[in-house]
C-alpha positions in Angstrom: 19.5 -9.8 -7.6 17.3 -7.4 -5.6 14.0 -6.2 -6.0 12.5 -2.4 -5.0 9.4 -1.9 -3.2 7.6 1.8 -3.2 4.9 2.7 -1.2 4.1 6.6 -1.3 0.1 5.9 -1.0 0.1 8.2 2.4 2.0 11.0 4.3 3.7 7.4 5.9 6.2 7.0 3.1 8.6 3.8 2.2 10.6 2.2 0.4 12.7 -1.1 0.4 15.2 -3.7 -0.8 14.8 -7.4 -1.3 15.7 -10.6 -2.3 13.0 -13.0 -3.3 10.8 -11.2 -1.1 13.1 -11.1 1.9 14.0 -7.2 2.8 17.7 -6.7 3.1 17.1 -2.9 4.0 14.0 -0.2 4.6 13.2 3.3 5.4 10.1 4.7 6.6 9.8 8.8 6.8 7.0 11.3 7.3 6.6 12.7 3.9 3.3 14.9 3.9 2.7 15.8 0.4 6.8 16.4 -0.7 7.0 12.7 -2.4 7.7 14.4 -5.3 11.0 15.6 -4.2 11.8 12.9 -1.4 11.3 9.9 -3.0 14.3 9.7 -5.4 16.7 10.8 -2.8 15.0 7.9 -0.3 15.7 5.4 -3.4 19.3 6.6 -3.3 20.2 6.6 0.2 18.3 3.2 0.2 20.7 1.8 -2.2 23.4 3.4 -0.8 22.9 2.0 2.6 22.2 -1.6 1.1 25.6 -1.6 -1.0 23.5 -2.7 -3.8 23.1 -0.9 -7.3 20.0 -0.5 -9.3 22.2 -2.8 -12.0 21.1 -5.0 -9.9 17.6 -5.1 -9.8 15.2 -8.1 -11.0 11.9 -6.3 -10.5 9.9 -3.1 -9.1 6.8 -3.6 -6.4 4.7 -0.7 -6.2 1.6 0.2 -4.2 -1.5 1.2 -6.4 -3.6 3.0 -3.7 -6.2 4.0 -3.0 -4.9 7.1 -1.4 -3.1 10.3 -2.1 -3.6 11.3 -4.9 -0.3 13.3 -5.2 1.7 10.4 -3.9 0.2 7.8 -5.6 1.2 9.6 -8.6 4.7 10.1 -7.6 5.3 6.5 -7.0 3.5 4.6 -9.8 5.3 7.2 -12.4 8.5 6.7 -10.3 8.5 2.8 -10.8 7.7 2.7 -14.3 10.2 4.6 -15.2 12.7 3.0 -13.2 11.3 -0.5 -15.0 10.9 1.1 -17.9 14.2 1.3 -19.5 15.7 -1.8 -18.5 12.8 -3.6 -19.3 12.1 -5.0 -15.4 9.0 -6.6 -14.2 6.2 -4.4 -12.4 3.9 -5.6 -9.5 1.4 -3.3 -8.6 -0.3 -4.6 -4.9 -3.1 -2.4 -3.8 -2.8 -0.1 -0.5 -5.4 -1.5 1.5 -4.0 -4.8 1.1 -0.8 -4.2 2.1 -2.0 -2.7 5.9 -3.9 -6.0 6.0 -1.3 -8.2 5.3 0.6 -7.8 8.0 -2.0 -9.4 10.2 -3.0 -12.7 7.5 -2.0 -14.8 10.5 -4.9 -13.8 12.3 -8.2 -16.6 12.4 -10.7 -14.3 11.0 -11.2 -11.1 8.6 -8.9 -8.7 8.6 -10.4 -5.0 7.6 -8.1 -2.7 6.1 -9.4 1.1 6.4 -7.9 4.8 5.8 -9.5 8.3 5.9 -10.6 9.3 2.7 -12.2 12.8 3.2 -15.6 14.4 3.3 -16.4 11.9 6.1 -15.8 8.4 4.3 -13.6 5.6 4.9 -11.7 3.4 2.5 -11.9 -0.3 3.3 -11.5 -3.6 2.3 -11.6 -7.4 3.6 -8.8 -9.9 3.5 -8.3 -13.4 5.4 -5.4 -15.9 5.5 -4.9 -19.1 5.0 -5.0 -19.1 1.8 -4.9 -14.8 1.7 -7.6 -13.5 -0.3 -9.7 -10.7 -0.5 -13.0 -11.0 0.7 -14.5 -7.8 -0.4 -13.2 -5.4 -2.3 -11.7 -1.6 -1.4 -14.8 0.6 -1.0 -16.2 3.9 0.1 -18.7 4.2 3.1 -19.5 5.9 6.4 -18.1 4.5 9.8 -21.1 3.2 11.0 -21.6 1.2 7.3 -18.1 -0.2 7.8 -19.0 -0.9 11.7 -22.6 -2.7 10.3 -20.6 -4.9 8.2 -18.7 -6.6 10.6 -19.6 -10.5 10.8 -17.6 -13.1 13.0 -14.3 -12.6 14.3 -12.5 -9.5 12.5 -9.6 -7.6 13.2 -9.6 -4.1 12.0 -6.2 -2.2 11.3 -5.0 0.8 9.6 -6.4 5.1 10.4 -8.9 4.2 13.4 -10.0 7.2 14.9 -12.5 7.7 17.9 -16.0 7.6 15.9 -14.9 4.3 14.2 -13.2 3.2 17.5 -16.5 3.5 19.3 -18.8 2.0 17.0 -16.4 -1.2 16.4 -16.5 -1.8 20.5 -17.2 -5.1 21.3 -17.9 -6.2 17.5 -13.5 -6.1 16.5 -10.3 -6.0 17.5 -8.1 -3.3 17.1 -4.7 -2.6 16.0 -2.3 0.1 17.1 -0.9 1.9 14.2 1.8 0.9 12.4 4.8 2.2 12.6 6.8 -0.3 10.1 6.6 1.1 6.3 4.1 -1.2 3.8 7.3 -1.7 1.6 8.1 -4.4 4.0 5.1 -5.9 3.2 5.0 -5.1 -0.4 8.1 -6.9 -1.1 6.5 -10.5 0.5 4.0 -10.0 -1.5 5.0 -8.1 -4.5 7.5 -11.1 -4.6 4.5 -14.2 -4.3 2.9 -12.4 -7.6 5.7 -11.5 -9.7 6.5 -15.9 -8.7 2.9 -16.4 -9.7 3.1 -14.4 -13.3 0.9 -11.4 -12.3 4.0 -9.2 -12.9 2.4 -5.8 -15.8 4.0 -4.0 -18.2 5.0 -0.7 -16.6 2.4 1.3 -18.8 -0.5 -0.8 -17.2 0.3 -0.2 -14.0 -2.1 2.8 -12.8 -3.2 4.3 -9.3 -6.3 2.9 -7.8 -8.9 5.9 -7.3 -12.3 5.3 -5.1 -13.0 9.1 -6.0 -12.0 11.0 -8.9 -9.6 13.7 -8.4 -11.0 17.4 -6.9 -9.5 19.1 -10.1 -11.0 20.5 -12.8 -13.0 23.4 -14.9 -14.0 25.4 -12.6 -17.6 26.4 -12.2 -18.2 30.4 -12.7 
């Protein structure tokens, strides 16, 4: 029995296949904004590669955002309806906590952050041991994110130069990552679908810090 991770929160797409949380096989592509017509062939070849068929499939892992709006769209509707009609478990795990997790061995916090536009970030604060969430996904300016910083924190995810500069001597830094978060959406999507957080596919929604730039338009 297998499970299927999707991430398609940014232009770094995944996906993956595993067994009780353990990846068996993953692909990682540069998407942009065409998830609506890559992601189903990704699922394919993914299977395809893996020997495996979606017959057997146990449960659906899917990242919740924040980010594109586009792709977050594509990949929430995507694993509903492939849970849908068989009637398989869906674990939404938000974006920001999936960048961070890869790091939960790390003896401190652990910032999460992406480019959100218009000059704000999109953060959040997770530790190990147990892994928790210390403070919530959030919008603010770099040097709001930088002011924040207390005790020993790693910071990981879309660092750029301003952000870089004003976490100098207060962080560490991580490079980016080059590994897909369905590998760490399957670890984790696994641990909550074990610990009953597992939704009906109809409550499963993206995670917006902004509301979409769409609209009536003003005359």
């Amino acid at each position: 029995m297998t499970e299927l991770s999707i991430d398609t929160a940014s232009a770094l797409a995944s996906v993956a296949l595993s067994r009780r949380g353990e990846v068996i096989a993953a692909s990682t592509w540069r998407c942009e904004r065409n998830h609506t017509v890559e992601l189903l062939p990704a699922i394919e070849r993914l299977f395809a590669d893996a020997s495996a068929s979606k017959s057997d499939l146990r449960a659906i892992f899917v990242s919740i955002g924040p980010g594109m709006y586009t792709g977050l769209r594509v990949g929430v509707a995507t694993a509903q309806g492939l849970a849908r009609a068989p009637g398989l478990p869906l674990v939404g795990v938000g974006r920001l906590e999936l960048d961070a997790y890869p790091h939960a061995s790390f003896a401190g916090g652990v910032v999460a952050v992406h480019r959100a536009g218009r000059g704000d970030l999109a953060w959040a604060t997770y530790r190990g041991g147990p892994w928790r969430e210390l403070t919530a996904p959030r919008l603010t300016k770099a040097d709001e994110l930088a002011d924040s910083v207390r005790g020993p924190t790693l910071v990981a995810g879309e660092i750029d130069d301003e952000l870089a500069a004003l976490l100098a001597g207060r962080a560490e830094i991580t490079e980016p990552a080059t590994v897909g978060r369905a590998v760490a959406l399957a670890d984790l999507g696994h641990a909550r679908l074990e610990a009953g957080a597992a939704h009906e596919p109809a409550l499963v929604a993206p995670v917006y810090l902004r509301p979409p730039a769409i609209g009536p338009q003003k005359q």
